[in-house]
C-alpha positions in Angstrom: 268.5 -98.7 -242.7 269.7 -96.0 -240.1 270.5 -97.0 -236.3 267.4 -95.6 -234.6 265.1 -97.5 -237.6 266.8 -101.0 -236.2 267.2 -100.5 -233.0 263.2 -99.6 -233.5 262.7 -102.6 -235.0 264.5 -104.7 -232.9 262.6 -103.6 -229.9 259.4 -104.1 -231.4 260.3 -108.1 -232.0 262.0 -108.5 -229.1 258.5 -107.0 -227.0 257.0 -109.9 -229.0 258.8 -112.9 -226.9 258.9 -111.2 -223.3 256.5 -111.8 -221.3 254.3 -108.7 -220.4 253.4 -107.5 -217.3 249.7 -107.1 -216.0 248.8 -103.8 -214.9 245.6 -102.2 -213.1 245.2 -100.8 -217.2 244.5 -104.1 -218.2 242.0 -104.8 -215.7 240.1 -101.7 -216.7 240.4 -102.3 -220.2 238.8 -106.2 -219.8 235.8 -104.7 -217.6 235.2 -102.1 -220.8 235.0 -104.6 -223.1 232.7 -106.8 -220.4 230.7 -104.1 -220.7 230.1 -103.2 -224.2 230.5 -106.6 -226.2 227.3 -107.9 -225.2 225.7 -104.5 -226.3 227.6 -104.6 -229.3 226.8 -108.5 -230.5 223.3 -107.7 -229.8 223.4 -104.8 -231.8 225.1 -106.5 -234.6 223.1 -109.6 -234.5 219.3 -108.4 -234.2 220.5 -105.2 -237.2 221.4 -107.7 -239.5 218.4 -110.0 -238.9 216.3 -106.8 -239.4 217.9 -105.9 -242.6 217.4 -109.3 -243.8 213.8 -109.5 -243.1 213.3 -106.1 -244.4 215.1 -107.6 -247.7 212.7 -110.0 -247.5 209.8 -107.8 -247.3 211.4 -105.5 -250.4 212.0 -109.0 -252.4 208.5 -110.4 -251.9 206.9 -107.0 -253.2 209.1 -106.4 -256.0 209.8 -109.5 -257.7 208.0 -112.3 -259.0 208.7 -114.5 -256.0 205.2 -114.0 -254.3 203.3 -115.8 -257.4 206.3 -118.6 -257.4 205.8 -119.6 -254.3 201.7 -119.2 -254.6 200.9 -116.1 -252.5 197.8 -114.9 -253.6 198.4 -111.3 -252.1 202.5 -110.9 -252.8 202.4 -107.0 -252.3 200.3 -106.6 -249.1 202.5 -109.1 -247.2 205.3 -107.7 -248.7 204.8 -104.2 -247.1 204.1 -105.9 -244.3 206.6 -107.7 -244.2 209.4 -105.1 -244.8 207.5 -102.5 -242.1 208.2 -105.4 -239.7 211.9 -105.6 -240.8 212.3 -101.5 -240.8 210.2 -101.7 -236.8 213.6 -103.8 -236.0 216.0 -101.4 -237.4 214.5 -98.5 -235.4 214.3 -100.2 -232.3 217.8 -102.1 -232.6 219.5 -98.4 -231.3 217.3 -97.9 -228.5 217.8 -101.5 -227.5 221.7 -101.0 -227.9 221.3 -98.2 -225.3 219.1 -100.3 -222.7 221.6 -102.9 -222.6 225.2 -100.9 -222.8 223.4 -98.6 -219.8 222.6 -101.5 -217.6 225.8 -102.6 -218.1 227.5 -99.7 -217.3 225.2 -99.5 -214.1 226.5 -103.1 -213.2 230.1 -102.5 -213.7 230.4 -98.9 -212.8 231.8 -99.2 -209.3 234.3 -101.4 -210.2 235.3 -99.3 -213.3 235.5 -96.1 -211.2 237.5 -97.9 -208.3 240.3 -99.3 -210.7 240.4 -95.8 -212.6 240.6 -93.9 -209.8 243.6 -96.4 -208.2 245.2 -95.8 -212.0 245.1 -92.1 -211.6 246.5 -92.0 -208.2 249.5 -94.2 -209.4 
């Protein structure tokens, strides 16, 4: 191991135990992820409950599970079933968008004021 590779390595541990100073940065990176987390979640949470119900939908009309569990009509609700789940995963973007831009509306000012006070600096 050469000089600069310790004296690299060294550094690197040795950031891990001092304590770190907070700067105006990490202010403005903590409102960014105020702002898009909730969008995000959302996102994350309604897509995957409209995959699942489109799974559903798909599962019902494909397999023998409608006439296990007595449904006279397996394929109709099915379809309907899975249009229901594919309505959520077209609307889930849009959705995304609404909240991540009233977000940003909400937090803009602040945002602007720190970044503008970081690019003075």
């Amino acid at each position: 191991m050469n000089t600069n590779d310790r004296e690299f390595l060294v550094q690197k541990i040795r950031t891990q135990y001092t304590e770190k100073e907070y700067t105006p940065l990490d202010e403005l990176k903590k409102l960014d992820a105020r702002v898009k987390r909730p969008a995000n979640v959302f996102a994350y949470i309604f897509g995957s409950v409209a995959a699942i119900v489109m799974g559903s939908g798909m599962s019902l009309t494909m397999t023998e599970l409608g006439s296990t569990l007595g449904i006279s009509h397996p394929m109709l609700y099915g379809v309907l079933i899975g249009l229901a789940g594919i309505f959520m995963a077209i609307v889930n973007y849009p959705m995304y968008k609404g909240i991540l831009n009233s977000r940003r509306k909400k937090y803009a000012k602040e945002i602007i004021a720190i970044s503008d006070k970081i690019m003075k600096a």
